[in-house]
N, C-alpha and C positions, 0 to 999 in steps of 0.2 A: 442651597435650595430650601432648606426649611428656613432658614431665615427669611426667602424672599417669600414663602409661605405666610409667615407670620405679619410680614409686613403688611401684603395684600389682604389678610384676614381684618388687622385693624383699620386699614383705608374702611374696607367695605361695610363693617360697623360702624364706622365714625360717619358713613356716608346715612348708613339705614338711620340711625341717631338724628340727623339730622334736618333727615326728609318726614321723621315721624314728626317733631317739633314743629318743622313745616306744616306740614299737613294738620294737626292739633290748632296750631293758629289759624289757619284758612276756618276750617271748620267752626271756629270759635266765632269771627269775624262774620262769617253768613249766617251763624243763628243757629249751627247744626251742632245736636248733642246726643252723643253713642254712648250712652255710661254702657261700664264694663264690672268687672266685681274686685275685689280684694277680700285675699283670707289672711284674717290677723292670727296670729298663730306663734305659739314660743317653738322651740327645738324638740323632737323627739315628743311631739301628737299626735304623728301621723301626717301631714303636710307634704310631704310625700307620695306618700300613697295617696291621700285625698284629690294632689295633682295629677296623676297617673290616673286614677280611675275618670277623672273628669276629663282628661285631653285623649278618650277613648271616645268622648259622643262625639259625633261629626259636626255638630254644632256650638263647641266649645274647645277653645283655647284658651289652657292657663299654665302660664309661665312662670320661672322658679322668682327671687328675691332679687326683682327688677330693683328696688330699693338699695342693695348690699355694695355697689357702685354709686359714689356721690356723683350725682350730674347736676348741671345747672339747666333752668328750665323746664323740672320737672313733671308741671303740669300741662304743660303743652304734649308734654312728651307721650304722656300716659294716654291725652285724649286720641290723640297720633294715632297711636296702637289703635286703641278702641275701635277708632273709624275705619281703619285700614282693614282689621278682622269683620268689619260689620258688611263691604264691600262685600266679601266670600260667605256671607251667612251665617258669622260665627261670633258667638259672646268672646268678648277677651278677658281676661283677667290676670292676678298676678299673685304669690301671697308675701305677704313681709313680717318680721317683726317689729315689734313695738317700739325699742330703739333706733331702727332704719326709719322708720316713717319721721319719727321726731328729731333726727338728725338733719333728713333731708326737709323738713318742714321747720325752721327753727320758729316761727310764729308758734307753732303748737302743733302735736301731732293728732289732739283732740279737732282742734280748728279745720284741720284738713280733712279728715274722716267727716265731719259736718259738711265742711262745703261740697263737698261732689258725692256727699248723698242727697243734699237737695237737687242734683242736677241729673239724680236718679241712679248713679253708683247703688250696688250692694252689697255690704258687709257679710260678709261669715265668719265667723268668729268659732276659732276652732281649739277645743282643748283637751288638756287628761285629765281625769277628775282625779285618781292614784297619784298625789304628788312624789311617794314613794318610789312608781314604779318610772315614772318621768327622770326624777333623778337620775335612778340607777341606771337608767337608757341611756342618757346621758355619758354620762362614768364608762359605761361597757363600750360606750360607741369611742370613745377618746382612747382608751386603753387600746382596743381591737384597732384603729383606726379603720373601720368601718360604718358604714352606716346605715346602707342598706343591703338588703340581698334577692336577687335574683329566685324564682322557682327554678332554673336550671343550672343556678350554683351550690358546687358539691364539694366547694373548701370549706374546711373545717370550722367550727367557730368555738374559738379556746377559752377554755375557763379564765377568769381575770380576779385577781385581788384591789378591792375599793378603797381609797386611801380614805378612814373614817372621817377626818378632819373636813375632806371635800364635800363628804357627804352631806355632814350637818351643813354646810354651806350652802350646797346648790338646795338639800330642802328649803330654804330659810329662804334661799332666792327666787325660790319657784312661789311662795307665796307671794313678794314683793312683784314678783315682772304679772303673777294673776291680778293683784290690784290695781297696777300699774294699766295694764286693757282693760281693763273695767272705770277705771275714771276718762279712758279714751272715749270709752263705750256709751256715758253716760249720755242720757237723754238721744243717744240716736235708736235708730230701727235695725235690727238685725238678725241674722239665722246661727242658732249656737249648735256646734255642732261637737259633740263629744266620743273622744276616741272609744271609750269603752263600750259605749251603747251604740254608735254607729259605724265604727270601722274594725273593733277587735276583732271577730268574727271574719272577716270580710275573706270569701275563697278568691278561683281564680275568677269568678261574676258575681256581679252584687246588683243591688240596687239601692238607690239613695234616692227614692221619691221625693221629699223636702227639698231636698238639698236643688233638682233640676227643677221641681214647682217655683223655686224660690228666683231662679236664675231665670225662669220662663223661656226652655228648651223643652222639647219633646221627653217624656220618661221612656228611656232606652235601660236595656242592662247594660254596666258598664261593666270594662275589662281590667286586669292587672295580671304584669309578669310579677310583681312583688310579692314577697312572703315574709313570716315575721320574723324581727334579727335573731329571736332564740326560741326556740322549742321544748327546752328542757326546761324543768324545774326548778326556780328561783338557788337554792341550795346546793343543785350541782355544778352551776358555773359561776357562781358567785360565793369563791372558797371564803370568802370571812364573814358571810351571809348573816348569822346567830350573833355575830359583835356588832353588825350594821343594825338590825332588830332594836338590839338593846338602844342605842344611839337614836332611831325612831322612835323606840316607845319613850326616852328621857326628853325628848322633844318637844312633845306630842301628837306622832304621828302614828300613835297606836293600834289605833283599829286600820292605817292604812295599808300598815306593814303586815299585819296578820292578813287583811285580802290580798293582800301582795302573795305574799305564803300561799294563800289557797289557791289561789289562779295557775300556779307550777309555775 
């Protein structure tokens, strides 16, 4: 039985797959254009929760890393969606990373971000400014194998030791995949949205005025079951915390580490 579950599950997405590309072409073909949005986005900014909080307004759907599956056809695909949700009164959108888009784009991932914002697409562009604390999100979420957590989850979340050697890596990569969206980014138009100033904070209602101005949906408060992966103090669950410091400050990620530190 679960196998003939599973089978039936992928007919019925290879079916939905194919009726979206369907329908992306039709609408191509008469003239008709629903741009939708995309948030460009690395691992552990928040992306997440920025999805969750936005697929609360009744007038927007945004879906995870449409992108993270290689399909052929992509662009029909995406316009598919767009139109399908614009039927029901709803913006679509999706978020990706940087490498998914330029995989699935081998022309350029830049080229493609260009072309369907001429065609009225809209970029959000979402980041951490704390490359420190990106990292270590990182590192705690692969150790934990977690990634997010529920407000009415009330398992434990256990202190983890950072393998140093990773660390200075993924800092060193957090800067390369930042410049990496930003030569995406260059010369188009877009809304930058930053985890620190726009979502750390965020309880269980928020508002992100910009963010639905920019989408041109009604400003609603939006919702989230999500809460944040740790609550403690950098130091108590990140037992080799003072040796990871040092490896930031020999880096130069000095002053990131010490707001790191002050944040808890």
């Amino acid at each position: 039985m679960p196998s003939l579950r599973r089978t039936l599950w992928k007919v019925k997405a290879r079916c939905s797959y194919l009726a979206h590309i369907g329908l992306g072409y039709s609408s191509q073909a008469v003239g008709v254009n629903v741009p939708g949005f995309i948030i460009l986005a690395q691992g552990r900014t928040g992306s997440t929760l920025l999805t969750d909080l936005l697929n609360s307004h009744p007038s927007i759907c945004c879906e995870g890393e449409v992108l993270g599956t290689r399909r052929r056809f992509i662009e029909p695909f995406i316009a598919g969606k767009s139109t399908r949700f614009s039927l029901t009164g709803r913006t679509w959108g999706f978020k990706a990373k940087h490498y998914q888009i330029a995989e699935s784009f081998p022309g350029g991932g830049d080229k493609f971000l260009a072309r369907i914002q001429k065609t009225g697409w809209r970029i959000i562009w979402l980041r951490r400014r704390n490359l420190v604390r990106a990292s270590l999100s990182t590192l705690v979420g692969i150790e934990r194998k977690t990634w997010a957590y529920n407000r009415m989850d009330i398992r434990a979340q256990p202190s983890v030791c950072i393998d140093p050697d990773d660390f200075a890596r993924h800092l060193h990569g957090r800067v390369a995949q930042n410049q990496t969206e930003l030569s995406f980014l260059e010369d188009l138009g877009y809304l930058e949205v930053v985890y620190e100033r726009d979502l750390a904070k965020v309880g269980e209602q928020t508002e992100l005025p910009d963010v639905l101005d920019y989408l041109h949906v009604r400003r609603l408060p939006l919702q989230t079951t999500l809460r944040p992966t740790e609550e403690r103090p950098l130091c108590e669950y990140v037992t080799n915390w003072p040796a990871l410091r040092e490896i930031a400050i020999r880096e130069g990620f000095g002053e990131l580490a010490i707001e790191a530190e002050r944040q808890g």
